[in-house]
C-alpha positions in Angstrom: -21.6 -33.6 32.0 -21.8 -35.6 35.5 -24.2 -38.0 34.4 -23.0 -41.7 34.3 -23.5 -42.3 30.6 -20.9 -39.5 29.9 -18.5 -40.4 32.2 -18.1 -43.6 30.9 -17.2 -42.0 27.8 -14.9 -39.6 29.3 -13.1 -42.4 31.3 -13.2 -45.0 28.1 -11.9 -41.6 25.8 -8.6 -41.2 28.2 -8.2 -45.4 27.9 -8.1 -44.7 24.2 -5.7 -42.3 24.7 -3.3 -43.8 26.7 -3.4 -46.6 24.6 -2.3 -44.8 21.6 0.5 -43.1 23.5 4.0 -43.5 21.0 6.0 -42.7 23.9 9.3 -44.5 23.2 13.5 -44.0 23.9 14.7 -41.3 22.1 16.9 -42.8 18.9 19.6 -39.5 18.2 18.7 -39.6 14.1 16.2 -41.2 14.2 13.6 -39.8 16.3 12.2 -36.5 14.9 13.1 -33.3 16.9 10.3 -31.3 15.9 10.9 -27.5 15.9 7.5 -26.7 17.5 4.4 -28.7 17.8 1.5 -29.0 20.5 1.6 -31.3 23.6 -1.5 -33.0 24.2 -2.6 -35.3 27.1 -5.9 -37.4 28.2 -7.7 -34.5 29.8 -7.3 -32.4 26.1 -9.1 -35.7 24.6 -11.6 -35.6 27.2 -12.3 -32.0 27.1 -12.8 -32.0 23.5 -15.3 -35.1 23.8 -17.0 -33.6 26.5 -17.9 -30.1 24.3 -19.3 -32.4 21.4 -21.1 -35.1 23.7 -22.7 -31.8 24.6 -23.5 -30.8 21.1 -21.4 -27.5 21.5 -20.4 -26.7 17.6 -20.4 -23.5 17.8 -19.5 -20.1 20.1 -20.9 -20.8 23.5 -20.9 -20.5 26.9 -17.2 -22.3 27.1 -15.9 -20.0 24.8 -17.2 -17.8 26.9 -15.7 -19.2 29.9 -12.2 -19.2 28.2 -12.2 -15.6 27.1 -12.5 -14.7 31.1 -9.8 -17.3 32.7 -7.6 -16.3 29.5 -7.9 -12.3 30.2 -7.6 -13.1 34.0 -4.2 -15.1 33.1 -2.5 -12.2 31.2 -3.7 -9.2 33.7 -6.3 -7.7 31.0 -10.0 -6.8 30.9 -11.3 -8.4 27.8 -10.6 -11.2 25.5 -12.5 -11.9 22.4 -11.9 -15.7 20.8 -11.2 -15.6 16.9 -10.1 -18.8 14.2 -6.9 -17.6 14.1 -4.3 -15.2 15.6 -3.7 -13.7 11.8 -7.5 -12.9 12.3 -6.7 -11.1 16.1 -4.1 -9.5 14.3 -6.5 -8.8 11.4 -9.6 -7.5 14.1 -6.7 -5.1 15.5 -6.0 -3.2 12.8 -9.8 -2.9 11.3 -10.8 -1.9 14.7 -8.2 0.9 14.6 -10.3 2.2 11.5 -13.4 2.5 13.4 -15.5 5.3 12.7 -16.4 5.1 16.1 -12.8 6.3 17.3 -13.8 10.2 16.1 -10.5 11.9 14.6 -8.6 9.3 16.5 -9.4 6.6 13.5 -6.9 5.5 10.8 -7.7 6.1 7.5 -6.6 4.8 4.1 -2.3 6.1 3.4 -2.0 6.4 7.4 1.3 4.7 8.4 1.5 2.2 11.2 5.3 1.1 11.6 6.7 -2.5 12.1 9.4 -4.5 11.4 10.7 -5.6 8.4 12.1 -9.6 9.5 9.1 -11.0 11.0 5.8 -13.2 10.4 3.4 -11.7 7.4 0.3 -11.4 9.2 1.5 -9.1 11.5 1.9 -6.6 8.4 -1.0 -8.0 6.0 -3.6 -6.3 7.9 -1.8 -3.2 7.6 -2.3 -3.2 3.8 -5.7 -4.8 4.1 -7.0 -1.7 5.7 -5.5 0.4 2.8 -2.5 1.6 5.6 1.4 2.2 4.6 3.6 0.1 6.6 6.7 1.8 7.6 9.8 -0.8 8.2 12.0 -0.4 10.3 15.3 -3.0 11.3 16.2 -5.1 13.8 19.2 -5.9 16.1 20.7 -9.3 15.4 21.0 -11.2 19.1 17.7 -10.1 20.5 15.6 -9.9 16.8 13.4 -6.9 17.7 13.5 -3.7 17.0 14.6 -0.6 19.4 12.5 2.5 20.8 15.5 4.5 18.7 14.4 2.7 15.4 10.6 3.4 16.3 11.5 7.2 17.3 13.3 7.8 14.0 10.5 6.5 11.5 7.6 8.4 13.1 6.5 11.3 10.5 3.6 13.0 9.8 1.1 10.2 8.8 2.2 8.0 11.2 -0.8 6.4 13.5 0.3 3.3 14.5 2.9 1.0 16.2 2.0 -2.9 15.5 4.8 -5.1 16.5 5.7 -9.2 17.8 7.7 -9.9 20.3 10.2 -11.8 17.9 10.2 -15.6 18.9 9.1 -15.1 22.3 11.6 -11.9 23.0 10.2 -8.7 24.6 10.9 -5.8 22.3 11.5 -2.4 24.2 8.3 -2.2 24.8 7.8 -0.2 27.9 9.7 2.7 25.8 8.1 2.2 23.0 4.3 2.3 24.4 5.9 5.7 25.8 6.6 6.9 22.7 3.1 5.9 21.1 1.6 8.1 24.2 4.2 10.7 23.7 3.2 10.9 19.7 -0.6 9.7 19.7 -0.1 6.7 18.4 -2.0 3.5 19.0 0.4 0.6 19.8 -0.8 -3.3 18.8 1.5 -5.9 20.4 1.6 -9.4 18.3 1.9 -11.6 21.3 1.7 -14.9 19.5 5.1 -15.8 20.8 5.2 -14.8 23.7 2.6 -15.5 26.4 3.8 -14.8 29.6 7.0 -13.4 28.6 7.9 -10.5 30.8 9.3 -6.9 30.5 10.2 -5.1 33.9 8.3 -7.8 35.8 5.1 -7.0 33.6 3.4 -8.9 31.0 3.8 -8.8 27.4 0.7 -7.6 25.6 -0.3 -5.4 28.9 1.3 -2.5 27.2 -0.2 -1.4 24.3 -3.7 -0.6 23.7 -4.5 -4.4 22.1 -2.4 -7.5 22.2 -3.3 -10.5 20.1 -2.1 -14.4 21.0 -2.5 -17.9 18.6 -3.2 -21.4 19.6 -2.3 -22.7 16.6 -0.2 -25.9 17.8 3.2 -24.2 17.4 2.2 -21.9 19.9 2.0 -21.6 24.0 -1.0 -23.1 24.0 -3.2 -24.5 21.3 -6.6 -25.5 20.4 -5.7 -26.6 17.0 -7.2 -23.5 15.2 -7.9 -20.0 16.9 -6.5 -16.9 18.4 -7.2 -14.2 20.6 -7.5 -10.5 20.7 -7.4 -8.3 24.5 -7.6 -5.1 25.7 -8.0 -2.9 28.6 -9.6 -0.7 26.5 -13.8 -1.1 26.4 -14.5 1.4 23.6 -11.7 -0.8 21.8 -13.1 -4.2 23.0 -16.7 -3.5 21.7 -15.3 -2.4 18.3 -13.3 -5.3 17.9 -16.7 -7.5 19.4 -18.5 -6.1 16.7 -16.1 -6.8 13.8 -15.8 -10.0 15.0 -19.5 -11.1 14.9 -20.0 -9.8 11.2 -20.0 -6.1 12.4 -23.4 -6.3 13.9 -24.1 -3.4 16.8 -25.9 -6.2 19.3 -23.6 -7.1 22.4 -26.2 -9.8 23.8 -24.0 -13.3 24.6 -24.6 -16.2 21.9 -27.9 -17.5 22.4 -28.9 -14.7 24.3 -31.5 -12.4 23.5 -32.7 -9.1 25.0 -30.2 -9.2 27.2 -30.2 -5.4 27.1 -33.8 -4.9 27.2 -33.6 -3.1 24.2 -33.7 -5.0 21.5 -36.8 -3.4 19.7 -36.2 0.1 21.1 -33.0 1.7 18.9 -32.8 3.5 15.9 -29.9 3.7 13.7 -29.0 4.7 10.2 -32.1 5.2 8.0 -33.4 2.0 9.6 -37.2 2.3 11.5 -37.2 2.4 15.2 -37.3 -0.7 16.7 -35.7 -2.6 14.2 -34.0 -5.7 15.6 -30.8 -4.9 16.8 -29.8 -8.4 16.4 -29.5 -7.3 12.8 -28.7 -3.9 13.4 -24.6 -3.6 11.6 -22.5 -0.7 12.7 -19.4 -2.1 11.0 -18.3 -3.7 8.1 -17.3 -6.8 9.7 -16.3 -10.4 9.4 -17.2 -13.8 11.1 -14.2 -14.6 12.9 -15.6 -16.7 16.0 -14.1 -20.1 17.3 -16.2 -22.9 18.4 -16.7 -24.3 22.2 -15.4 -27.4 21.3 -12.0 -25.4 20.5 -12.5 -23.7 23.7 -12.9 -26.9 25.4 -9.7 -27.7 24.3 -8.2 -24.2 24.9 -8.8 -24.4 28.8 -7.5 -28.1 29.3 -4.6 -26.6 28.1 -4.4 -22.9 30.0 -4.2 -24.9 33.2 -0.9 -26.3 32.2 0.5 -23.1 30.8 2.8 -22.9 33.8 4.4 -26.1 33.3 4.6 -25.5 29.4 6.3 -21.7 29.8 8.7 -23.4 32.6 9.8 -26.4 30.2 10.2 -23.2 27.3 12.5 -21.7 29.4 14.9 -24.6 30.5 15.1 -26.1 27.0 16.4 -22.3 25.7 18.5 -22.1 28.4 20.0 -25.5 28.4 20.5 -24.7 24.4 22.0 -21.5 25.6 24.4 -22.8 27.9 25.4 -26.1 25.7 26.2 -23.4 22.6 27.7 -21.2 23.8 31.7 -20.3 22.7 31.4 -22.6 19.9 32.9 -20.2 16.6 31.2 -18.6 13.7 27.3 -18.3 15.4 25.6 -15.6 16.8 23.7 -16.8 19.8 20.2 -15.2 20.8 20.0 -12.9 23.9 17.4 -11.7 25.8 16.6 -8.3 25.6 17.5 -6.3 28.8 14.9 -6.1 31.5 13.2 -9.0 29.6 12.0 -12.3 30.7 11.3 -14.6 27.8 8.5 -17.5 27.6 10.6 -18.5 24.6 8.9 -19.6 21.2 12.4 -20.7 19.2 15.8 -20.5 19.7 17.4 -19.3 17.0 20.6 -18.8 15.3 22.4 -16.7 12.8 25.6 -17.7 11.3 28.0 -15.3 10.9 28.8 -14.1 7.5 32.4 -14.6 7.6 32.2 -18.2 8.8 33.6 -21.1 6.2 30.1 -22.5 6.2 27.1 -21.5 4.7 23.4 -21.7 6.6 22.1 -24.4 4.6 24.9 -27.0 5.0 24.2 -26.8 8.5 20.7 -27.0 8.5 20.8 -29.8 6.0 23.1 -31.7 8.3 20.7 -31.1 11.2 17.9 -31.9 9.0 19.5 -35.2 8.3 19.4 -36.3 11.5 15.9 -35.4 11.7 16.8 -32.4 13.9 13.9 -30.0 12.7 14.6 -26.4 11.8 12.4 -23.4 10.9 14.0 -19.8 8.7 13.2 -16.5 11.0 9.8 -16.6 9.1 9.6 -14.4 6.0 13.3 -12.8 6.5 13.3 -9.3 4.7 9.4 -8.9 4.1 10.2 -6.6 1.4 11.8 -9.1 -0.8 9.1 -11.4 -0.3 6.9 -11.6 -4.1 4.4 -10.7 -2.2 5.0 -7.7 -1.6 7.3 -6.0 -4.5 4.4 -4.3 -5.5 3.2 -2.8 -2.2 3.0 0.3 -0.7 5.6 0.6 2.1 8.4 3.0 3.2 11.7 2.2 4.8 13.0 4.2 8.0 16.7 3.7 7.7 18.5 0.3 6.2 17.8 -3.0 6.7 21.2 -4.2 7.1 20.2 -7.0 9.8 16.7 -7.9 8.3 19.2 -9.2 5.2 21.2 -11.0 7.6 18.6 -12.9 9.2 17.0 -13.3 5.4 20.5 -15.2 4.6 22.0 -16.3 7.3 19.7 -17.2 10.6 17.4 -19.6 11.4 15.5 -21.9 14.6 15.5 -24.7 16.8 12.4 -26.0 19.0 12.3 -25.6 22.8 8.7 -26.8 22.8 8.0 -28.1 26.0 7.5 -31.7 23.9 11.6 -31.5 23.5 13.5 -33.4 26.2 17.0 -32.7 27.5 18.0 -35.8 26.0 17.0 -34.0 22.9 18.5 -31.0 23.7 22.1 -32.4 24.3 21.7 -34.5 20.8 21.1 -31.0 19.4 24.3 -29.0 21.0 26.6 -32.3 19.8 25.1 -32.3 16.9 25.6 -28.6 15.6 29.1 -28.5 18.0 30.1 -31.6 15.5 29.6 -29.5 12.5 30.9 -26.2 13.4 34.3 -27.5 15.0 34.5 -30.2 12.0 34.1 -26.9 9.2 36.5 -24.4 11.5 40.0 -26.0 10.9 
């Protein structure tokens, strides 16, 4: 890419972008506060005009490349790319059903226990593998689950623990991955909003035996599409390899071949020896694989995740600080020991208050304050799921809560603090104005 035809390119793609740049005053009503949203600079242009200059449309050496600095960046082994973080979450559970785990494998009517107020794909796969989920609550202020609540639902069938880390908040989750060695159970941390996030001084998603991250643009980083599954488990990592490249047995790179010297030397299933093992399948997988161009993309951003995790931080804590005493709303908290890389801040309105949710989210919608619901609220009065197999591990009292009364604001690192204070005045103007 260092050859003077290209880097005219690169150098006349970054004048394009900073001609197109929108950046203007902020107008309090009239400029959008977006809840989330991606920030993207010249060098993200570049890099994704540098991939397909190269011709890199599909899963390559970058992706390659990414899947290393990204696993060195969160402390783990292995990293394996996907389209989405629903399809990490998705490559979690299926590789949980391996055959190639021995007695240790889930199996259809196995229970794996999450939450009930959370994000669907973190509980689809669980069905899509012919698995019970088990709900359990929440507390209201930190939005996770406790070790208590996980303790309590664990019977007989129970295999599994696959969890998020609600809105960028650590669960318990140093207990918790106790208890799953305790029981025998595997534990699957949704980390999709919370990269870099921190219990006792460790990361999120180093924990359990398989953390998955998103880059959809909401999300700490972004490459538009795509998501990422890692372990520091290597029987786990090659299952999950596998199901991700259409369950095939090979583990040569893309565009690789022989790489193991073996490639017409196995024999497996009925199959004669010395069949390919580029088309050898030991799973029944998928094709789940991002593209280098993505990737491109993906590590432009990674080296600004420090700035981005920072600018999370102050806007929650800003919000935090500008909120707090005002009547009738029950501000977030971090969970103890925790150190959030915050996703949302959100907030629940008490029940009791002379106001209802939606008139103040209306009246921050109409002064184009954005606002997002705590996902699907109550999963289990979602249509989706009336239907489905599930059990419940004590009430849901809070998960109803957040389904009626709770929902977000963005600390993106594209919100200013001009932003910011617009935000506190505008919801302190409403709740004072409704308390008298």
């Amino acid at each position: 890419m260092n050859d003077p035809a290209t880097q005219s390119i690169l150098e006349q793609t970054r004048k394009l972008h900073r001609s197109r740049r929108t950046d203007g005053a902020f107008v309090p009503g009239v400029t959008p506060i977006l809840a989330s949203g991606a920030v993207l600079d010249e060098d993200d242009r570049a890099a994704m005009v540098a991939e397909a200059l190269e011709l890199h449309i599909a899963s390559g050496a970058t992706a390659l490349r990414f899947e290393r600095e990204f696993a060195r960046a969160l402390k783990l082994r292995k990293a394996h790319l996907t389209n989405s973080g629903s399809s990490a979450n998705l490559l979690a559970m299926s590789a949980l059903t391996s055959p190639k785990l021995g007695d240790r494998r889930l199996k259809p009517g196995d229970e794996v226990i999450t939450v009930a107020a959370g994000f669907p794909t973190t509980v689809n796969p669980v069905l899509q593998n012919g698995l019970i989920p088990v709900f359990v609550d929440v507390d209201l202020a930190t939005y996770n689950t406790t070790a208590d609540r996980v303790a309590a639902a664990i019977g007989p069938r129970t295999k599994a623990v696959m969890l998020a880390h609600a809105l960028g908040n650590p669960f318990e989750v140093a207990e918790i991955a106790q208890l799953a060695t305790d029981h025998d159970l595997f534990l699957v941390e949704d980390n999709c909003d919370a990269v870099w996030s921190t219990y006792e001084d460790r990361y999120t998603g180093t924990f359990g035996d398989m953390t998955t991250v998103s880059f959809y643009p909401a999300h700490h980083l972004t490459m538009g599409e795509g998501g990422c599954l890692l372990t520091d488990n290597l029987v786990l990592a090659r299952i999950v390899e596998s199901l991700r490249d259409w369950g095939r047995d090979c583990w040569c790179p893309p565009g690789e071949d022989n790489r193991c010297l073996k490639r017409f030397d196995h024999r497996m299933g009925d199959l004669p020896h010395g069949y390919d093992h580029k088309y050898i399948f030991s799973h029944v997988g998928f094709n789940l694989k991002t593209t280098d161009i993505q990737a491109g993309l993906g590590l432009s951003q990674l080296r600004k995740l420090p700035d981005f995790v920072a600018a999370r931080k102050r806007n929650w804590r800003r919000l935090r600080e500008g909120l707090d005493g005002l009547p009738w709303l029950v501000l977030p908290e971090p969970t103890p020991k925790s150190d959030p890389s915050w996703f949302g801040f959100v907030i629940t309105v008490d029940p009791a208050a002379p106001f209802a949710r939606r008139d103040l989210v209306h009246f921050l919608e109409s002064r184009r304050i954005g606002t997002r619901l705590l996902f699907a609220g109550n999963l289990t009065r979602q249509p989706a799921y009336i239907d489905q197999p599930y059990r419940i591990s004590g009430d849901l009292r809070n998960s109803d809560v957040i389904t009626e009364q709770s929902f977000w604001i963005g600390v993106y690192p594209g919100v200013t603090g001009e932003m910011i204070d617009y935000m506190v005045a505008s919801i302190g103007e409403f709740v004072t104005g409704r308390s008298h």
